[in-house]
C-alpha positions, 0 to 999 in steps of 0.5 A: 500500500505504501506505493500509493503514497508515494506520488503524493506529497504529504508532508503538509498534511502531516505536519498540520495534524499529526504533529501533537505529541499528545496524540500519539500512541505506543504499541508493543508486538501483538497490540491491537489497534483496532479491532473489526467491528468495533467503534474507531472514529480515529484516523491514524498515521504509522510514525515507525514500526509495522503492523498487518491487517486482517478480516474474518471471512464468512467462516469466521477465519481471520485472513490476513489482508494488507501490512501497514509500514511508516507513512502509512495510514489506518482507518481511512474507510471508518474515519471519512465514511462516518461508519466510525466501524473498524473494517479490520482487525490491525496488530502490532507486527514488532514494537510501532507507534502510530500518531492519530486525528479524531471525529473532533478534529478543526481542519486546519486551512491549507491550500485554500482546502478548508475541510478535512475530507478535502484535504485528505481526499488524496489519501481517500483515493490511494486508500480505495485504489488499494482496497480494489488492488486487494480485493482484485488479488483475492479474487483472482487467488480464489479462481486459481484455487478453484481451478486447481480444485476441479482439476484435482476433482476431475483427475480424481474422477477419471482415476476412479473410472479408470480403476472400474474399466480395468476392473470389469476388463480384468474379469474378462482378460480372466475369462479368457485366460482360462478358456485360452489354457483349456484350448492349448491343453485340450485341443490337440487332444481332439486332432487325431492326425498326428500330422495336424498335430504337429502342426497345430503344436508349432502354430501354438507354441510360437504364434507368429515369431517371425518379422513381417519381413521374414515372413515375406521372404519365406512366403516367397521360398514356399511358393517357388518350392511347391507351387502352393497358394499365396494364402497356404505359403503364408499361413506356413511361413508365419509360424516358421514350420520347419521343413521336415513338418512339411509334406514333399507333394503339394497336394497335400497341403490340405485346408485341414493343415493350414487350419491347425496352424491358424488355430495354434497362433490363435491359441498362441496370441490369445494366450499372450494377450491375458498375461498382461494385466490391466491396470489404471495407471496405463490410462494415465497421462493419455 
């Protein structure tokens, strides 16, 4: 607040009525000097020392609101609103003292300004700008603290659902799990060829473990090779079945073998899927 002073040239007024020794007042830290609510018809000027201002809240928690230091006034709003209401509640912050005017106060005449509140009207505006400047940075504390709240609110939210979704997609990742078992233990059981076997167990225990380009390159070598179509090479070339697992006469490269295999890398895949668990942390940060 002592900014707003500073343009202003108060020497005069200080001189003409905060000069008596008599109207002086000593406070020691932790003094009151006024308290909010309470009746105050005395405008008061800090000769040394510091002092800090508060207010109660519509809770009842005191807030601190502004710190008065040397050439700086109190109860401008009580003393020339003719509340003669104390709006806040001032302490002592260390060892202060503080000269002062009353209701009874005679204007002295300066600068052809015959009353008080003319003569005090600087020092009414820079006080009021101040109050503005407060209650505007109060304000704005108050918006980026609710902001922060929703943010919190909604991260809070979102870590809920998150924990939810991946509760319910974890019971179905374990349904699947124990059906995916079953068919990697049982299925083979039900091939009878042992040649489909052989090839349901390769698709099964390497799904497709080889690169894409890999797989192109050993798509090509089987098709050269036998002669065989382009979706029965791939089917083969995806799990890498060894040659000695493929039949010498194309012929016999059946539908029936080419369904084990894909039913193997099926198993296989479904079997890799479930063992990763879902968590909520993988929906942070998205």
């Amino acid at each position: 607040m002592k900014d707003f002073y500073q343009h202003l040239n108060l020497n005069v007024l200080i001189s003409a009525y905060f000069s008596d020794p008599e109207q002086r007042i000593n406070l020691e830290k932790g003094d009151y000097l006024m308290r909010e609510g309470d009746y105050n018809d005395r405008l008061f000027l800090v000769l040394k020392g510091s002092l800090s201002g508060y207010f109660n809240d519509p809770d009842g928690h005191s807030r601190f609101y502004f710190r008065l230091q040397s050439g700086m006034f109190a109860g401008v709003y009580s003393f020339f609103s003719q509340t003669f209401r104390s709006s806040t509640t001032i302490i002592a912050d260390e060892p202060a003292e503080v000269a002062f005017i009353d209701r009874s106060q005679k204007p002295v005449r300066l600068d052809k300004k015959e009353s008080i509140c003319e003569q005090f009207m600087p020092v009414v505006a820079a006080d009021l700008a101040h109050r503005q400047q407060l209650a505007q940075h109060i304000s704005f504390e108050k918006q980026q603290t609710l902001k922060k709240l929703i943010e919190t609110e909604k991260l809070a939210s979102l870590g809920q659902m998150a924990a939810g979704i991946s509760h319910e997609l974890n019971n179905a990742v374990a349904v699947l799990q124990r059906g995916s078992q079953w068919l990697s233990e049982n299925l083979a059981v039900l091939i009878q060829n042992e040649q489909q076997k052989q090839f349901f167990d390769a698709g099964n225990q390497h799904g497709r473990h080889l690169s894409t380009r890999d797989v192109r390159q050993r798509k090509r070598e089987l098709q050269q090779r036998f002669g065989i179509s382009d979706d029965a090479a791939e089917h083969f070339a995806e799990t890498g079945v060894p040659d000695d697992l493929l039949p010498k006469n194309p012929k016999k490269w059946s539908a029936m073998r080419q369904c084990c295999i894909t039913a193997g890398k099926l198993v296989h895949r479904c079997a890799g899927c479930v063992r990763r668990p879902i968590t909520p942390h993988m929906y942070r940060d998205r």
